[in-house]
C-alpha positions in Angstrom: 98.5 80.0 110.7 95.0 79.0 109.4 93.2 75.8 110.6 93.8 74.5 107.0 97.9 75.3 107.3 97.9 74.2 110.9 95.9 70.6 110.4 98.4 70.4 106.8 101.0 71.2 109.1 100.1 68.4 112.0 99.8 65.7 108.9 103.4 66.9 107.8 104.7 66.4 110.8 102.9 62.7 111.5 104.1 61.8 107.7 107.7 63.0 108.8 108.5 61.6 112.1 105.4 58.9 112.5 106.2 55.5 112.2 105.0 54.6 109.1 102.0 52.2 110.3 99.8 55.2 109.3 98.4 57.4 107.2 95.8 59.8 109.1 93.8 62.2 106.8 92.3 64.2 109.1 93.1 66.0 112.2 90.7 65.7 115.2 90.8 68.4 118.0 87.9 67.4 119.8 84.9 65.7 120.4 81.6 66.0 122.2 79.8 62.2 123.3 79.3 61.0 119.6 80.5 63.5 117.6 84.3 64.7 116.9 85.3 68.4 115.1 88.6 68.6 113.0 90.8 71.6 113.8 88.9 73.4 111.1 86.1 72.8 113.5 84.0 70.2 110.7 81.8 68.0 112.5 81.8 64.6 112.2 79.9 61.4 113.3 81.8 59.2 115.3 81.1 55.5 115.1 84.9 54.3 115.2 85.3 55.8 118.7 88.9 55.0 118.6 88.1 51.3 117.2 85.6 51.5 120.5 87.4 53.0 123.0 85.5 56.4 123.5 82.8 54.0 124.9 81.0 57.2 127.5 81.4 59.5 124.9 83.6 61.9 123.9 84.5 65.2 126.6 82.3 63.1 128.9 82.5 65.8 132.3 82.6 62.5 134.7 85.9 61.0 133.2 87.5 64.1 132.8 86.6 65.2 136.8 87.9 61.6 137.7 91.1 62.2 136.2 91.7 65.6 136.4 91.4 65.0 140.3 93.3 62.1 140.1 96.2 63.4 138.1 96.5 65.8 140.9 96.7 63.8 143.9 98.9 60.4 142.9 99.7 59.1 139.3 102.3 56.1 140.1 101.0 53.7 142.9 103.0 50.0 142.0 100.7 47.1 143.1 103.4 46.7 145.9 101.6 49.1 147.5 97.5 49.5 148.2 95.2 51.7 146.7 92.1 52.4 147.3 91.1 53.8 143.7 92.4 50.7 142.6 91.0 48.2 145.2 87.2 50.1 144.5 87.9 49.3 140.8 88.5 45.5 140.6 85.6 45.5 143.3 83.6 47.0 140.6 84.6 45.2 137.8 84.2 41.5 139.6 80.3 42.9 140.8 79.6 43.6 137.0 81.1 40.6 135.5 79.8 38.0 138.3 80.7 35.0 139.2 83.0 33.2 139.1 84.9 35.8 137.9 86.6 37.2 141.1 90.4 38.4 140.1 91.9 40.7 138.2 95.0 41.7 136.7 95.1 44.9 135.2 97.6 45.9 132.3 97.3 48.6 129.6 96.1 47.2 126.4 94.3 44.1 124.8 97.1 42.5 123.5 98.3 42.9 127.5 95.1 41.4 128.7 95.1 38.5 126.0 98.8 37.9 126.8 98.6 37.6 130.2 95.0 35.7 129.8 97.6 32.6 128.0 100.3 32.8 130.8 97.8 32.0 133.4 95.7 29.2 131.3 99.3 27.3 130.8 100.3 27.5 134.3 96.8 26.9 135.5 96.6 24.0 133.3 100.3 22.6 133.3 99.6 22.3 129.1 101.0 24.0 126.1 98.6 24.0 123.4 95.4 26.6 122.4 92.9 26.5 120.4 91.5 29.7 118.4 89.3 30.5 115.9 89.6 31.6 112.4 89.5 35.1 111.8 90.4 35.9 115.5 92.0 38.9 116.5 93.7 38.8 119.8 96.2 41.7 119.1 99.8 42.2 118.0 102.3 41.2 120.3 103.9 38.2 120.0 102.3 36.1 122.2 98.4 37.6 121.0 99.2 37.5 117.8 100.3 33.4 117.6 96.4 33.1 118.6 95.2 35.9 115.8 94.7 34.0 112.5 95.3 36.4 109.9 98.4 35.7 107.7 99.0 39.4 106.6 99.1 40.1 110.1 101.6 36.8 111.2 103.5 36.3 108.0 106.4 38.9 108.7 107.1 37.8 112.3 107.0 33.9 112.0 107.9 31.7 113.5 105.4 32.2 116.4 104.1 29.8 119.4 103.8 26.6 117.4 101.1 25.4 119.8 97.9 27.0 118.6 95.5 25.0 116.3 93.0 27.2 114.5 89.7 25.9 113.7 86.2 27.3 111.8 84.6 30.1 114.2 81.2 28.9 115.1 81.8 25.7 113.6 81.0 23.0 117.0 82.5 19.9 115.4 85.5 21.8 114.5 86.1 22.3 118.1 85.6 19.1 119.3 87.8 17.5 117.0 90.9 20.3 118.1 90.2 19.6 122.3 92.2 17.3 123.4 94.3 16.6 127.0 96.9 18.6 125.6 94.5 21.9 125.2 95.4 24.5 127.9 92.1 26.9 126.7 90.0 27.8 123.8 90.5 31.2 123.1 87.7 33.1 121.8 85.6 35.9 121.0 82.0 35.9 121.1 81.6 38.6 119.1 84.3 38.8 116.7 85.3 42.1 115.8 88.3 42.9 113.2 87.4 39.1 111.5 84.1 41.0 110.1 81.6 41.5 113.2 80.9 38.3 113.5 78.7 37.0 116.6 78.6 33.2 118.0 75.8 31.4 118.0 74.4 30.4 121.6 75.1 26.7 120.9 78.3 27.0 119.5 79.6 29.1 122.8 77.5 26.7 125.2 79.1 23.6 123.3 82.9 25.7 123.9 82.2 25.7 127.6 80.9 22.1 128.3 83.9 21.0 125.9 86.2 23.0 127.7 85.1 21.9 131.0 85.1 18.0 130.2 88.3 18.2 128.9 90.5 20.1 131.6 91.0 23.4 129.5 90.3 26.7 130.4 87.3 28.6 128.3 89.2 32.1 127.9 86.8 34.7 126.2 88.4 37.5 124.4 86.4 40.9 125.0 88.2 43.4 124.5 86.0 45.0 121.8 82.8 43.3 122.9 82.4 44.0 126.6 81.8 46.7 128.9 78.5 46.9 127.8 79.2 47.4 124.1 76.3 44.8 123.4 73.9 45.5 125.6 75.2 43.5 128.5 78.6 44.5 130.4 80.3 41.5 128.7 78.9 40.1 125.7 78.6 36.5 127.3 76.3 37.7 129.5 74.2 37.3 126.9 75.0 34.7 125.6 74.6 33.0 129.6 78.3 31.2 129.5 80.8 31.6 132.2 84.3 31.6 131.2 87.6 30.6 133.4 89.3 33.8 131.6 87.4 37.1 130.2 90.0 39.6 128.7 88.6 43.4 128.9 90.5 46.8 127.4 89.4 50.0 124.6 86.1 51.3 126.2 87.2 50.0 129.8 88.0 53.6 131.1 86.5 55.5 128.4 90.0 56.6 126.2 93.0 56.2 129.0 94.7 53.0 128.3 93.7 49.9 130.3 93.6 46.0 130.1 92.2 43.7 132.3 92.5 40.2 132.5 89.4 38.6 135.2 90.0 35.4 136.2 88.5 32.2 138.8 90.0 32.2 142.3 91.2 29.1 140.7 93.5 30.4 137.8 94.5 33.1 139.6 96.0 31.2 142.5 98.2 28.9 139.8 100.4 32.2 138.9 103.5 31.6 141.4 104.8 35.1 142.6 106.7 37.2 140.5 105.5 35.3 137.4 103.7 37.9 135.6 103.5 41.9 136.1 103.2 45.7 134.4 104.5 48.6 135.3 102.4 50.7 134.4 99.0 48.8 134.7 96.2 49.5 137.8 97.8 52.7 137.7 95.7 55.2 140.0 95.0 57.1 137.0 93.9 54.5 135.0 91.3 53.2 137.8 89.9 56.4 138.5 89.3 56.9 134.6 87.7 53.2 134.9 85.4 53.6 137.6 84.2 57.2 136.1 83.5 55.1 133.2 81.4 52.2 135.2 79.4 54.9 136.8 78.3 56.2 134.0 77.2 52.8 132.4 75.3 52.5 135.2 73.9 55.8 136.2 72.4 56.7 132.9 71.6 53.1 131.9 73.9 52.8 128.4 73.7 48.8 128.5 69.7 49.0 128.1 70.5 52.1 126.0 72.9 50.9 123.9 70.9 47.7 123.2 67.8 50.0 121.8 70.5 52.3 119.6 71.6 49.0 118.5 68.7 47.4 117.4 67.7 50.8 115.9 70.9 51.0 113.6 70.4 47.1 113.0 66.9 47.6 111.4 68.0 51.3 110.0 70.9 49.6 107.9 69.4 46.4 106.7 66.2 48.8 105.3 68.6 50.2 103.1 68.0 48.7 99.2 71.5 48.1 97.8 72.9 45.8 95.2 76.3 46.2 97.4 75.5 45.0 100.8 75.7 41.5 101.0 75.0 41.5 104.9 74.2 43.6 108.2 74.6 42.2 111.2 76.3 42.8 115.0 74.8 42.7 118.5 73.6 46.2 120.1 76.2 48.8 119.2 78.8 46.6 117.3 77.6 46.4 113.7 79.0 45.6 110.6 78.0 46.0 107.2 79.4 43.7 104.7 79.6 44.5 101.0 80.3 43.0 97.8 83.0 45.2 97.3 86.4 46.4 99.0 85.3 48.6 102.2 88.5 51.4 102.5 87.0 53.1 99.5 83.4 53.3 101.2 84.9 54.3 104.2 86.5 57.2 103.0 83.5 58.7 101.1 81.7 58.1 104.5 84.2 60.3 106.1 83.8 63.3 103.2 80.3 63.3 104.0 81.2 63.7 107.9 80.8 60.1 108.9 83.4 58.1 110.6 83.6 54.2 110.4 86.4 51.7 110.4 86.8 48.7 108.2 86.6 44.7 109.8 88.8 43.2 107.3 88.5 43.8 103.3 85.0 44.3 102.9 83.1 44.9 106.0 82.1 48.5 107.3 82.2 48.6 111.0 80.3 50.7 113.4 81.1 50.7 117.0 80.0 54.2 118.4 79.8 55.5 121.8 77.0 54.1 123.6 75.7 57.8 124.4 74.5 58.1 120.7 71.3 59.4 120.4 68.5 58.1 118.2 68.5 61.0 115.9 72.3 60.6 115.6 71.5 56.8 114.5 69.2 58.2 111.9 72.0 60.6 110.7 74.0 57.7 110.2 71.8 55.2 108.3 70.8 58.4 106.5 74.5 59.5 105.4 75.1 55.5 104.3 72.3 55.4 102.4 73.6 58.4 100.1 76.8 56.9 100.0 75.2 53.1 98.7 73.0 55.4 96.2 75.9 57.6 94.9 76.4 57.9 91.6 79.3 59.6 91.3 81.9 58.1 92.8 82.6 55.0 91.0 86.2 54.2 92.6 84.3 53.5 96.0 82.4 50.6 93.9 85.4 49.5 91.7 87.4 46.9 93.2 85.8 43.6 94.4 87.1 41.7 97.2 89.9 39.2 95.6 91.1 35.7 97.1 94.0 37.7 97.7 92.6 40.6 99.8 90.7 38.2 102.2 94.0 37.2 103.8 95.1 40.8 104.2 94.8 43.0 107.3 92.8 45.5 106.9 93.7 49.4 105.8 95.4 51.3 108.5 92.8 53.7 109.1 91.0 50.8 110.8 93.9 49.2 112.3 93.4 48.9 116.4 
Protein backbone atom coordinates (compact mmCIF):
# COMPACT_ATOMS: atom_id res chain seq x y z
CA UNK A 1 0.00 0.00 0.00
CA UNK A 2 1.27 3.61 -0.63
CA UNK A 3 1.74 6.18 2.19
CA UNK A 4 -1.27 7.99 0.50
CA UNK A 5 -3.56 4.54 0.72
CA UNK A 6 -2.14 3.62 4.08
CA UNK A 7 -2.70 7.29 5.83
CA UNK A 8 -6.48 7.17 3.66
CA UNK A 9 -6.70 3.89 5.13
CA UNK A 10 -5.73 4.96 9.00
CA UNK A 11 -8.44 8.04 8.61
CA UNK A 12 -11.04 5.22 7.40
CA UNK A 13 -10.56 3.33 10.08
CA UNK A 14 -10.62 6.50 12.85
CA UNK A 15 -13.92 7.69 10.88
CA UNK A 16 -15.36 4.04 11.29
CA UNK A 17 -14.70 2.85 14.72
CA UNK A 18 -13.57 6.40 16.48
CA UNK A 19 -15.91 7.97 18.65
CA UNK A 20 -17.07 10.63 16.89
CA UNK A 21 -15.41 13.63 19.02
CA UNK A 22 -13.07 13.89 16.04
CA UNK A 23 -12.20 14.47 12.78
CA UNK A 24 -8.30 14.08 12.24
CA UNK A 25 -7.02 15.08 8.73
CA UNK A 26 -3.79 14.09 8.80
CA UNK A 27 -1.83 11.13 9.95
CA UNK A 28 1.36 11.77 12.05
CA UNK A 29 4.02 9.04 12.26
CA UNK A 30 6.62 10.85 13.96
CA UNK A 31 8.22 13.70 15.15
CA UNK A 32 11.62 15.06 15.82
CA UNK A 33 11.79 18.00 19.00
CA UNK A 34 9.59 20.64 17.04
CA UNK A 35 8.80 19.22 14.09
CA UNK A 36 6.34 16.13 13.18
CA UNK A 37 6.26 14.03 9.47
CA UNK A 38 2.92 12.48 8.28
CA UNK A 39 3.20 8.94 7.07
CA UNK A 40 3.89 10.40 3.64
CA UNK A 41 6.91 11.68 5.43
CA UNK A 42 5.65 15.83 4.95
CA UNK A 43 7.16 17.80 7.52
CA UNK A 44 5.41 19.97 9.57
CA UNK A 45 5.91 22.62 12.26
CA UNK A 46 4.67 21.75 15.49
CA UNK A 47 3.33 24.45 17.71
CA UNK A 48 0.18 22.41 19.15
CA UNK A 49 2.54 19.76 20.66
CA UNK A 50 -0.44 17.72 21.55
CA UNK A 51 -2.39 20.99 22.92
CA UNK A 52 1.26 21.25 24.87
CA UNK A 53 2.04 18.10 25.96
CA UNK A 54 5.23 17.30 23.80
CA UNK A 55 6.83 19.96 26.08
CA UNK A 56 10.95 18.34 25.61
CA UNK A 57 10.27 17.80 22.14
CA UNK A 58 9.25 15.28 20.09
CA UNK A 59 11.67 11.68 19.92
CA UNK A 60 13.43 13.41 22.74
CA UNK A 61 16.46 10.30 23.48
CA UNK A 62 16.16 11.09 27.42
CA UNK A 63 12.39 10.29 27.70
CA UNK A 64 12.44 7.60 25.52
CA UNK A 65 15.74 5.81 27.62
CA UNK A 66 13.72 6.64 30.81
CA UNK A 67 10.91 4.67 29.74
CA UNK A 68 12.14 2.18 27.62
CA UNK A 69 14.18 1.14 30.88
CA UNK A 70 11.42 1.57 32.93
CA UNK A 71 8.89 -0.40 30.84
CA UNK A 72 11.32 -3.14 31.33
CA UNK A 73 11.88 -3.43 34.93
CA UNK A 74 8.26 -2.57 36.79
CA UNK A 75 5.18 -0.92 35.10
CA UNK A 76 2.37 -1.30 38.08
CA UNK A 77 3.70 -0.20 41.49
CA UNK A 78 0.12 0.88 43.64
CA UNK A 79 0.98 3.70 46.07
CA UNK A 80 0.38 0.87 48.75
CA UNK A 81 3.65 0.00 48.02
CA UNK A 82 7.09 2.41 47.77
CA UNK A 83 8.90 3.39 44.92
CA UNK A 84 11.74 4.94 44.55
CA UNK A 85 11.14 6.37 40.90
CA UNK A 86 8.16 7.64 42.31
CA UNK A 87 9.36 9.02 45.73
CA UNK A 88 12.59 10.87 43.51
CA UNK A 89 9.67 12.37 41.37
CA UNK A 90 7.42 14.23 43.87
CA UNK A 91 10.93 15.17 45.53
CA UNK A 92 11.59 16.81 42.33
CA UNK A 93 8.48 18.28 41.62
CA UNK A 94 8.09 19.96 45.40
CA UNK A 95 12.11 21.36 44.86
CA UNK A 96 10.79 23.09 41.54
CA UNK A 97 7.58 24.45 42.66
CA UNK A 98 8.78 25.60 46.28
CA UNK A 99 7.25 26.32 49.12
CA UNK A 100 4.77 25.80 50.50
CA UNK A 101 4.01 23.41 48.11
CA UNK A 102 5.22 20.15 49.69
CA UNK A 103 2.55 17.19 48.55
CA UNK A 104 1.59 15.61 45.84
CA UNK A 105 -1.00 13.47 44.39
CA UNK A 106 -0.41 12.20 41.23
CA UNK A 107 -3.34 11.09 38.73
CA UNK A 108 -3.33 10.89 34.92
CA UNK A 109 -4.85 13.91 33.41
CA UNK A 110 -5.88 17.55 34.10
CA UNK A 111 -9.28 17.06 34.55
CA UNK A 112 -7.84 14.34 37.34
CA UNK A 113 -5.58 16.93 38.79
CA UNK A 114 -8.39 19.78 38.87
CA UNK A 115 -10.80 17.09 40.28
CA UNK A 116 -8.95 16.07 42.94
CA UNK A 117 -7.50 19.86 43.54
CA UNK A 118 -11.70 20.51 44.60
CA UNK A 119 -12.01 17.39 46.85
CA UNK A 120 -9.20 18.49 49.01
CA UNK A 121 -10.19 22.45 49.07
CA UNK A 122 -13.89 21.21 50.46
CA UNK A 123 -12.55 18.88 52.92
CA UNK A 124 -9.75 21.20 53.78
CA UNK A 125 -12.06 23.92 54.17
CA UNK A 126 -15.35 22.09 55.58
CA UNK A 127 -17.29 24.63 52.63
CA UNK A 128 -19.12 23.81 49.48
CA UNK A 129 -18.90 26.73 47.16
CA UNK A 130 -16.05 27.90 44.32
CA UNK A 131 -15.38 30.53 42.71
CA UNK A 132 -14.01 30.55 38.93
CA UNK A 133 -13.47 32.70 36.23
CA UNK A 134 -15.12 33.30 32.99
CA UNK A 135 -13.82 31.60 30.19
CA UNK A 136 -11.96 28.95 32.44
CA UNK A 137 -11.22 25.75 31.32
CA UNK A 138 -10.60 23.11 33.99
CA UNK A 139 -11.39 20.02 31.83
CA UNK A 140 -14.38 17.68 31.10
CA UNK A 141 -15.25 15.49 33.75
CA UNK A 142 -17.97 16.25 35.71
CA UNK A 143 -16.57 17.69 38.58
CA UNK A 144 -13.85 20.03 36.29
CA UNK A 145 -16.23 20.87 34.06
CA UNK A 146 -18.97 22.55 36.86
CA UNK A 147 -15.76 25.06 37.31
CA UNK A 148 -15.18 25.47 33.27
CA UNK A 149 -17.54 28.23 32.12
CA UNK A 150 -18.27 27.58 28.63
CA UNK A 151 -21.94 26.75 27.92
CA UNK A 152 -21.28 24.64 24.69
CA UNK A 153 -19.09 22.70 26.70
CA UNK A 154 -21.84 22.37 30.07
CA UNK A 155 -25.12 22.68 28.30
CA UNK A 156 -25.52 18.87 27.43
CA UNK A 157 -24.65 17.47 30.83
CA UNK A 158 -26.48 19.93 33.27
CA UNK A 159 -27.30 19.87 35.92
CA UNK A 160 -23.74 20.15 37.38
CA UNK A 161 -22.32 21.17 41.04
CA UNK A 162 -24.63 24.14 41.73
CA UNK A 163 -21.99 25.64 44.01
CA UNK A 164 -19.63 27.48 41.64
CA UNK A 165 -20.09 31.29 41.00
CA UNK A 166 -18.40 32.53 37.95
CA UNK A 167 -17.08 35.94 37.88
CA UNK A 168 -15.02 38.45 35.10
CA UNK A 169 -11.27 36.89 34.75
CA UNK A 170 -9.02 39.63 35.81
CA UNK A 171 -11.68 41.69 36.98
CA UNK A 172 -10.50 42.34 41.15
CA UNK A 173 -13.86 43.74 42.33
CA UNK A 174 -15.61 40.87 40.75
CA UNK A 175 -13.87 38.68 43.03
CA UNK A 176 -14.31 40.40 46.04
CA UNK A 177 -17.85 40.69 45.74
CA UNK A 178 -18.15 36.49 44.95
CA UNK A 179 -15.68 35.58 48.41
CA UNK A 180 -17.52 35.09 51.01
CA UNK A 181 -17.32 32.47 54.30
CA UNK A 182 -19.03 30.05 52.23
CA UNK A 183 -16.01 30.00 49.43
CA UNK A 184 -14.00 26.79 49.72
CA UNK A 185 -11.26 28.24 46.86
CA UNK A 186 -10.94 30.39 43.88
CA UNK A 187 -10.08 28.36 41.19
CA UNK A 188 -8.01 29.82 38.60
CA UNK A 189 -5.66 30.02 35.82
CA UNK A 190 -3.07 32.50 35.54
CA UNK A 191 -2.58 32.06 32.18
CA UNK A 192 -5.76 31.07 30.63
CA UNK A 193 -5.48 28.88 27.85
CA UNK A 194 -8.59 27.39 25.77
CA UNK A 195 -10.61 30.87 27.06
CA UNK A 196 -8.15 32.75 24.36
CA UNK A 197 -4.48 32.85 25.94
CA UNK A 198 -5.32 35.16 28.25
CA UNK A 199 -2.73 36.09 31.11
CA UNK A 200 -3.61 37.73 34.62
CA UNK A 201 -2.46 40.76 35.58
CA UNK A 202 -0.05 40.79 38.69
CA UNK A 203 -2.60 42.71 40.80
CA UNK A 204 -5.39 40.83 39.93
CA UNK A 205 -3.59 37.37 41.05
CA UNK A 206 -1.89 39.28 44.16
CA UNK A 207 -5.46 40.72 45.11
CA UNK A 208 -6.82 36.53 44.54
CA UNK A 209 -4.32 35.46 47.16
CA UNK A 210 -4.70 38.17 50.00
CA UNK A 211 -8.58 37.70 49.28
CA UNK A 212 -8.31 34.13 49.53
CA UNK A 213 -6.23 34.22 52.52
CA UNK A 214 -8.53 36.75 54.59
CA UNK A 215 -11.41 34.94 53.90
CA UNK A 216 -10.53 31.19 54.85
CA UNK A 217 -10.49 29.81 51.14
CA UNK A 218 -8.04 27.99 49.46
CA UNK A 219 -6.23 29.91 46.33
CA UNK A 220 -6.15 26.71 43.91
CA UNK A 221 -4.21 27.63 40.60
CA UNK A 222 -4.97 25.70 37.54
CA UNK A 223 -1.71 24.89 35.46
CA UNK A 224 -2.16 22.43 33.63
CA UNK A 225 -1.32 24.16 30.31
CA UNK A 226 0.74 26.92 31.96
CA UNK A 227 3.38 25.30 34.01
CA UNK A 228 6.35 23.18 33.82
CA UNK A 229 8.14 25.87 32.51
CA UNK A 230 5.86 26.60 29.57
CA UNK A 231 6.22 30.44 30.46
CA UNK A 232 9.53 30.82 31.31
CA UNK A 233 9.26 29.85 34.90
CA UNK A 234 8.28 26.07 36.01
CA UNK A 235 4.88 27.31 37.02
CA UNK A 236 3.51 30.35 35.64
CA UNK A 237 2.94 31.96 39.22
CA UNK A 238 6.33 31.92 39.69
CA UNK A 239 6.21 34.78 37.79
CA UNK A 240 3.71 36.27 38.74
CA UNK A 241 5.42 35.75 42.72
CA UNK A 242 1.95 34.32 44.33
CA UNK A 243 1.87 31.15 46.28
CA UNK A 244 -1.12 29.11 46.03
CA UNK A 245 -2.73 26.42 48.67
CA UNK A 246 -3.39 24.19 45.45
CA UNK A 247 -1.30 24.19 41.94
CA UNK A 248 -2.84 21.55 39.45
CA UNK A 249 0.01 20.30 36.86
CA UNK A 250 -0.60 17.64 33.73
CA UNK A 251 0.17 17.74 29.41
CA UNK A 252 3.93 18.61 29.24
CA UNK A 253 4.54 17.12 32.88
CA UNK A 254 6.34 13.93 31.53
CA UNK A 255 6.76 15.08 28.06
CA UNK A 256 3.67 12.87 26.12
CA UNK A 257 2.91 9.84 28.85
CA UNK A 258 -0.19 10.71 30.61
CA UNK A 259 0.21 12.39 34.11
CA UNK A 260 -1.58 14.76 36.58
CA UNK A 261 -0.56 16.15 39.58
CA UNK A 262 -2.23 17.86 42.15
CA UNK A 263 0.65 19.83 44.80
CA UNK A 264 -0.67 20.86 47.79
CA UNK A 265 0.35 22.64 51.62
CA UNK A 266 1.20 20.13 54.34
CA UNK A 267 -1.97 21.67 55.46
CA UNK A 268 -4.54 20.61 52.73
CA UNK A 269 -3.06 17.61 52.32
CA UNK A 270 -3.39 16.33 55.87
CA UNK A 271 -7.40 17.30 55.76
CA UNK A 272 -8.00 14.22 53.14
CA UNK A 273 -9.07 11.33 55.74
CA UNK A 274 -7.73 7.90 54.36
CA UNK A 275 -9.16 6.25 51.61
CA UNK A 276 -10.91 9.49 50.54
CA UNK A 277 -9.43 9.97 47.25
CA UNK A 278 -7.17 7.67 44.91
CA UNK A 279 -6.13 6.43 41.10
CA UNK A 280 -5.27 3.43 39.86
CA UNK A 281 -3.27 4.08 37.53
CA UNK A 282 -1.63 7.46 38.61
CA UNK A 283 2.33 7.72 40.07
CA UNK A 284 2.66 4.83 38.08
CA UNK A 285 6.50 3.85 37.79
CA UNK A 286 6.21 4.50 34.28
CA UNK A 287 4.74 7.60 34.40
CA UNK A 288 7.45 9.03 37.04
CA UNK A 289 10.25 7.87 35.18
CA UNK A 290 8.81 9.62 31.94
CA UNK A 291 8.41 12.82 34.47
CA UNK A 292 11.71 13.03 35.86
CA UNK A 293 13.38 12.39 32.22
CA UNK A 294 11.32 15.40 31.42
CA UNK A 295 12.55 17.67 34.68
CA UNK A 296 16.07 16.81 33.72
CA UNK A 297 15.89 17.98 30.65
CA UNK A 298 14.24 21.42 31.70
CA UNK A 299 17.00 21.74 33.69
CA UNK A 300 20.00 20.39 32.04
CA UNK A 301 19.61 22.36 28.83
CA UNK A 302 18.02 25.43 30.45
CA UNK A 303 14.38 25.36 28.39
CA UNK A 304 12.67 27.83 31.16
CA UNK A 305 15.39 30.72 30.24
CA UNK A 306 15.13 29.18 26.70
CA UNK A 307 11.73 29.11 26.28
CA UNK A 308 11.25 32.70 27.70
CA UNK A 309 13.77 34.08 24.72
CA UNK A 310 11.74 31.77 21.92
CA UNK A 311 8.84 33.36 23.53
CA UNK A 312 9.56 36.80 23.43
CA UNK A 313 10.97 36.23 19.94
CA UNK A 314 7.55 34.77 18.56
CA UNK A 315 5.79 37.61 20.66
CA UNK A 316 7.60 40.50 18.72
CA UNK A 317 7.83 38.18 15.34
CA UNK A 318 3.88 38.01 15.31
CA UNK A 319 2.81 41.41 16.44
CA UNK A 320 5.40 42.85 13.42
CA UNK A 321 3.10 41.30 11.19
CA UNK A 322 0.74 44.21 9.28
CA UNK A 323 -2.83 42.67 9.08
CA UNK A 324 -6.26 44.09 8.95
CA UNK A 325 -7.23 40.50 10.65
CA UNK A 326 -5.39 40.38 13.89
CA UNK A 327 -7.00 42.19 16.36
CA UNK A 328 -4.45 41.03 19.10
CA UNK A 329 -1.15 39.01 20.00
CA UNK A 330 -0.40 38.23 23.23
CA UNK A 331 0.83 35.12 25.71
CA UNK A 332 3.74 34.76 28.14
CA UNK A 333 7.02 32.87 26.82
CA UNK A 334 5.94 29.94 24.71
CA UNK A 335 2.10 30.22 25.08
CA UNK A 336 0.80 32.66 22.51
CA UNK A 337 -2.28 33.47 20.97
CA UNK A 338 -3.19 35.34 18.09
CA UNK A 339 -6.58 36.73 18.03
CA UNK A 340 -8.35 37.72 14.82
CA UNK A 341 -11.28 39.38 13.59
CA UNK A 342 -12.50 36.44 12.00
CA UNK A 343 -13.35 32.69 12.85
CA UNK A 344 -9.85 30.81 13.60
CA UNK A 345 -10.65 26.86 12.26
CA UNK A 346 -10.39 28.16 8.76
CA UNK A 347 -6.90 29.91 9.48
CA UNK A 348 -5.81 27.01 11.10
CA UNK A 349 -6.28 24.76 8.52
CA UNK A 350 -4.57 26.76 5.77
CA UNK A 351 -1.66 26.99 8.42
CA UNK A 352 -1.51 23.23 8.36
CA UNK A 353 -1.47 23.08 4.19
CA UNK A 354 1.45 25.18 4.28
CA UNK A 355 3.14 22.68 7.04
CA UNK A 356 2.24 24.63 10.09
CA UNK A 357 0.44 23.25 13.02
CA UNK A 358 -1.61 25.42 15.52
CA UNK A 359 -4.72 24.80 17.55
CA UNK A 360 -7.59 27.19 18.10
CA UNK A 361 -8.43 28.94 21.90
CA UNK A 362 -11.99 29.36 21.40
CA UNK A 363 -13.66 30.89 18.01
CA UNK A 364 -11.26 33.25 16.98
CA UNK A 365 -7.98 32.90 18.57
CA UNK A 366 -4.86 31.02 16.95
CA UNK A 367 -2.86 29.31 19.59
CA UNK A 368 0.78 28.41 19.67
CA UNK A 369 2.20 26.38 22.39
CA UNK A 370 5.32 24.58 20.88
CA UNK A 371 7.89 22.46 22.46
CA UNK A 372 10.13 24.52 24.40
CA UNK A 373 13.18 23.02 22.31
CA UNK A 374 12.18 25.23 19.29
CA UNK A 375 14.84 26.86 17.78
CA UNK A 376 15.02 30.46 16.74
CA UNK A 377 15.10 29.76 13.16
CA UNK A 378 12.12 27.48 13.60
CA UNK A 379 10.32 30.69 15.31
CA UNK A 380 11.14 32.58 12.21
CA UNK A 381 9.60 29.73 10.00
CA UNK A 382 6.61 30.20 11.86
CA UNK A 383 6.00 33.99 11.91
CA UNK A 384 7.19 33.65 8.28
CA UNK A 385 4.51 30.82 7.19
CA UNK A 386 1.61 33.21 9.23
CA UNK A 387 2.51 36.01 7.55
CA UNK A 388 1.71 34.35 4.02
CA UNK A 389 -1.27 32.94 5.36
CA UNK A 390 -2.62 36.86 6.77
CA UNK A 391 -1.35 38.07 3.18
CA UNK A 392 -3.08 35.38 1.06
CA UNK A 393 -5.06 36.23 -1.53
CA UNK A 394 -6.51 33.34 -2.46
CA UNK A 395 -8.20 31.75 -0.06
CA UNK A 396 -11.11 33.80 0.80
CA UNK A 397 -13.10 31.01 2.91
CA UNK A 398 -10.28 31.31 5.64
CA UNK A 399 -11.39 35.24 5.81
CA UNK A 400 -15.18 34.66 5.33
CA UNK A 401 -17.02 34.11 8.46
CA UNK A 402 -16.74 36.69 11.34
CA UNK A 403 -16.98 35.65 14.78
CA UNK A 404 -21.02 35.79 15.71
CA UNK A 405 -22.62 36.30 19.35
CA UNK A 406 -23.36 32.81 18.74
CA UNK A 407 -19.97 31.31 18.16
CA UNK A 408 -18.43 32.98 21.30
CA UNK A 409 -20.30 30.58 23.49
CA UNK A 410 -19.19 27.62 21.50
CA UNK A 411 -16.34 25.27 22.20
CA UNK A 412 -13.90 25.34 19.97
CA UNK A 413 -13.35 22.99 16.69
CA UNK A 414 -12.29 19.55 17.52
CA UNK A 415 -9.01 19.78 16.03
CA UNK A 416 -8.14 21.96 18.98
CA UNK A 417 -10.06 20.19 21.53
CA UNK A 418 -7.63 19.06 24.67
Amino acid sequence: MSTAGAAEDALALEARHGSTLFEPSVVLERGDGAVVYDESGREYLDCAAGIGVASVGHGNARVARAIADQAARLLVCPPSHGNRVRAEFVRRLCQLAGPPLSRVFLSNSGSEANEAAIKWARVATGRRKLVAATRGFAGRTLGALSVTSNAGYRRPFEPLDPDVTFVPFDDAEALEAAVDDATAAVVLEPVQGEGGVRPASREYLEHARRLTRDRGALLVLDEVQCGVGRTGTFLAAHGYGVQADVVTLAKGLAGGVPIGATLMTDAVAGAMPRGGHGSTFGGNPLACAAGTAVLDELRDRDLMAHAARMGERLLRGLNGIESRHVREVRGVGLMVGMELRRRAAPFVGALRQRGLLTAPAGPNVVRFLPPLVITAEQVDAVVALVAEVLASPSEPEVWASPVSVRDRAMPPAAEGQE
